[in-house]
C-alpha positions in Angstrom: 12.6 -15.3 -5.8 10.2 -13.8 -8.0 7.5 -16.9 -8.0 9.5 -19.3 -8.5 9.8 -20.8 -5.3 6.6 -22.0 -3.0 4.5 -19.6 -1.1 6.6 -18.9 2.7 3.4 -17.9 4.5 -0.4 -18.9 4.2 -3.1 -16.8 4.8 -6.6 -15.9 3.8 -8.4 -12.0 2.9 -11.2 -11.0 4.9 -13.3 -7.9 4.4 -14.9 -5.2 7.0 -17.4 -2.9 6.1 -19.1 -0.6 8.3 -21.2 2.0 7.5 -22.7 5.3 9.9 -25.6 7.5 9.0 -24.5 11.1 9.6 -26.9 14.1 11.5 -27.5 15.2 7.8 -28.5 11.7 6.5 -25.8 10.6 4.6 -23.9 7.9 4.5 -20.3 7.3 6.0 -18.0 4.5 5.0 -15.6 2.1 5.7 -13.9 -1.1 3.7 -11.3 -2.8 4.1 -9.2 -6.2 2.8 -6.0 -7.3 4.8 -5.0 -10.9 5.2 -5.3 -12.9 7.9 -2.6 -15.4 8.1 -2.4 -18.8 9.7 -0.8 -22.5 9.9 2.3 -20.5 11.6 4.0 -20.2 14.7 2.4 -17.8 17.2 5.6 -15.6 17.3 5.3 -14.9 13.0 1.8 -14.6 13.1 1.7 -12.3 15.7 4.4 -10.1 14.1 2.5 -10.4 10.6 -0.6 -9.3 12.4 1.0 -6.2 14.0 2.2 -5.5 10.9 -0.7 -5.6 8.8 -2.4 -3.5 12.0 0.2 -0.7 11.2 -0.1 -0.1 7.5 -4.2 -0.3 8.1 -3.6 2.5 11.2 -1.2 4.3 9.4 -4.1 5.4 7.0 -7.2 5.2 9.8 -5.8 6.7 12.6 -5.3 10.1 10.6 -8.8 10.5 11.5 -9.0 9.7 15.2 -7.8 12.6 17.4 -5.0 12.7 19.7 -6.5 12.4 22.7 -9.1 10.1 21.3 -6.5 7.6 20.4 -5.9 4.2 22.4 -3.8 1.4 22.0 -6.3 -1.2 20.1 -4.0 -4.0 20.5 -3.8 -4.5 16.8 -7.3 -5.2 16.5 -8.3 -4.0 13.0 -12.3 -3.9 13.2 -11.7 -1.9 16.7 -9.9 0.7 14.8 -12.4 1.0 12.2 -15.2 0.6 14.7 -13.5 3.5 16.5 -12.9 5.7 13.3 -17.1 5.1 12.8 -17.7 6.3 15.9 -15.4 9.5 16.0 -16.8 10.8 12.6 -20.3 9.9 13.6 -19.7 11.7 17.5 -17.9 15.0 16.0 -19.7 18.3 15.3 -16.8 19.5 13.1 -18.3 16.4 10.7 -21.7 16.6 10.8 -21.4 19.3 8.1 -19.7 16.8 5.7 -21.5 15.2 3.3 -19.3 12.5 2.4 -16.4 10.2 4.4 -14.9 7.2 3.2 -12.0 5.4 3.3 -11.3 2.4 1.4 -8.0 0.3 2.6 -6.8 -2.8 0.5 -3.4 -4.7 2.5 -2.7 -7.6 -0.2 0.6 -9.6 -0.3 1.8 -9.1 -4.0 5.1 -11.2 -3.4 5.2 -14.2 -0.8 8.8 -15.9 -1.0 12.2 -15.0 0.3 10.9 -11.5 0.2 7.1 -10.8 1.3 6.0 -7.6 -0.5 3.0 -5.9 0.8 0.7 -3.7 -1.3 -1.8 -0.5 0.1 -3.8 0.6 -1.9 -6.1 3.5 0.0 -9.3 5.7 -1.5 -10.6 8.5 0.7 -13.0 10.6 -0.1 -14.4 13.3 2.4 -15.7 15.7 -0.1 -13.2 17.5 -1.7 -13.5 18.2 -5.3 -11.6 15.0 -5.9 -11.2 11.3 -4.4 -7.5 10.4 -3.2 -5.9 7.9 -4.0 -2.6 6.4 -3.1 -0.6 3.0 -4.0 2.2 2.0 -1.8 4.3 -1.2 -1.3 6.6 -2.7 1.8 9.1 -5.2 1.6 9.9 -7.6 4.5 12.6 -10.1 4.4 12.3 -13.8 5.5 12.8 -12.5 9.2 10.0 -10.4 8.9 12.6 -7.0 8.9 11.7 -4.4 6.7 13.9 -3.9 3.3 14.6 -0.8 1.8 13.6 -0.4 -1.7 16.9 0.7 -3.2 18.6 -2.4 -1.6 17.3 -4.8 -3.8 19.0 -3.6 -7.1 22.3 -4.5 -7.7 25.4 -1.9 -7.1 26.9 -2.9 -10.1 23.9 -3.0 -12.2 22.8 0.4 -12.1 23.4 1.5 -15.8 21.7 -1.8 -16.9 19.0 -0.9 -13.9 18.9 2.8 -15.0 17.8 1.7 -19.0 15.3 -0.5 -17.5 13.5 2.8 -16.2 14.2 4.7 -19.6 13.5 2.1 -22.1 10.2 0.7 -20.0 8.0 3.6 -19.6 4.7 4.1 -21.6 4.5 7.3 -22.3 1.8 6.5 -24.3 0.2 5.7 -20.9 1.0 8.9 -18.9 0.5 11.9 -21.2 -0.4 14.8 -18.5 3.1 15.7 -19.6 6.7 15.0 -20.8 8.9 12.8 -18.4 12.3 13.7 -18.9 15.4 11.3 -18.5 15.7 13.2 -14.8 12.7 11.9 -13.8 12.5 8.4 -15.3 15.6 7.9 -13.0 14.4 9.4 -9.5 11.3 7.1 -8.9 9.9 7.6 -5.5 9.4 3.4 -5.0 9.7 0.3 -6.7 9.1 -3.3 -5.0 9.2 -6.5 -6.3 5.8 -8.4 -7.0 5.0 -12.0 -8.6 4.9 -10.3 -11.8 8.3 -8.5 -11.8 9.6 -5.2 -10.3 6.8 -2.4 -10.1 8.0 1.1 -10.0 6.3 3.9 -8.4 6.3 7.8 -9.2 4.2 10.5 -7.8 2.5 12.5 -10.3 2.1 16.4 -9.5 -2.2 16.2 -9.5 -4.8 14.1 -8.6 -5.8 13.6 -12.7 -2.4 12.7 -12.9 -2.5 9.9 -10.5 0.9 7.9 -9.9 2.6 7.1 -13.1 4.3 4.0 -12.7 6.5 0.9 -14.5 6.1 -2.7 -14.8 9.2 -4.2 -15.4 8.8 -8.2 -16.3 10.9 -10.5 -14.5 12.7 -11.8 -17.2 14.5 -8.4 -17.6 14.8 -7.5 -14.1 16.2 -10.6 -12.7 19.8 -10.1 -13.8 19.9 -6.6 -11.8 18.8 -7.5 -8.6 20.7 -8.6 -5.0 20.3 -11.8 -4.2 18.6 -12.6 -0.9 
């Protein structure tokens, strides 16, 4: 499950860029990297495509208001194209000096389970970037998988000194993460490169702390799909 097997879907990245020169001459951004798949039946690619449309929309439409929004008809570079256009159209932004949103929709896992990665940088001139890292897990029907699922009932105290024994503290050292943290990790997923786990740190410097568990030591606690 965890690279061992041959790729279930093929596909290719693409990348958008569009950029908008604001009333105060400065430059407004958008990139983006999602896969585009192909060499499937028209049903999976069309469900893989809305997909990929709503974890790109889930970050872009944020900036569209509601009675700006339409139905796109999963059509990434319309959504973008429309995000341009609402920024550059807007009074309220004309007084910004800096938007941009940088979206990355990679497939970190492509086997019995397909795990999607996010990975999403705005900046629209704060004192700080944000930055956020999250992944989605779909099973061989295309139906979503809850994170927790794929660990093993009766593995937990083997799964639980995975999280303690893992961590780098070295690493993360904004603070001390106690044992009651180490064990309430906000998401893990697994990747080609083992079980990544995810916690949300309590500042930007901070960033989200997070775990990479090798395969060879996760393997024995997981559910088999």
């Amino acid at each position: 499950m965890l690279g061992s097997q041959a790729d279930t879907l093929y596909y290719y990245s693409t990348d958008l860029r569009i950029e908008g020169l604001s009333a105060r001459n400065t430059k407004y951004k958008i990139s983006a990297q999602y896969p585009v798949f192909t060499n499937m039946d028209e049903f999976h690619k069309h469900n893989l495509e809305k997909y990929t449309y709503e974890l790109m929309s889930e970050i872009l439409l944020h900036h569209i208001l509601e009675n700006d929004k339409i139905d796109f008809g999963n059509d990434i570079v319309a959504l973008a194209n429309a995000v341009m256009q609402d920024w550059l159209s807007k009074d309220a932004y004309n007084s910004v000096y800096r938007m941009e949103d940088s979206i990355c929709v990679e497939i970190v896992l492509n086997s019995e389970i397909t795990t999607f990665k996010v990975s999403h940088w705005g900046d629209w001139s704060g004192a700080h970037g944000y930055y956020t890292e999250n992944y989605y897990m779909l099973d061989k029907n295309l139906h979503p998988i809850e994170h927790t699922s794929i660990i093993n009932p009766n593995k937990l105290s083997q799964f639980n000194t995975l999280l303690m024994n893992e961590f780098d503290h070295k690493k993360y050292d904004h603070r001390v993460y106690d044992e009651r943290w180490l064990l309430n990790p906000d998401m893990y997923a697994l990747t080609r490169e083992g079980l990544v786990v995810i916690y949300y740190g309590s500042s930007t410097v901070e960033g989200n702390p997070q775990t990479l568990i090798p395969i060879e030591k996760i393997k024995d606690v997981l559910t088999q799909y």
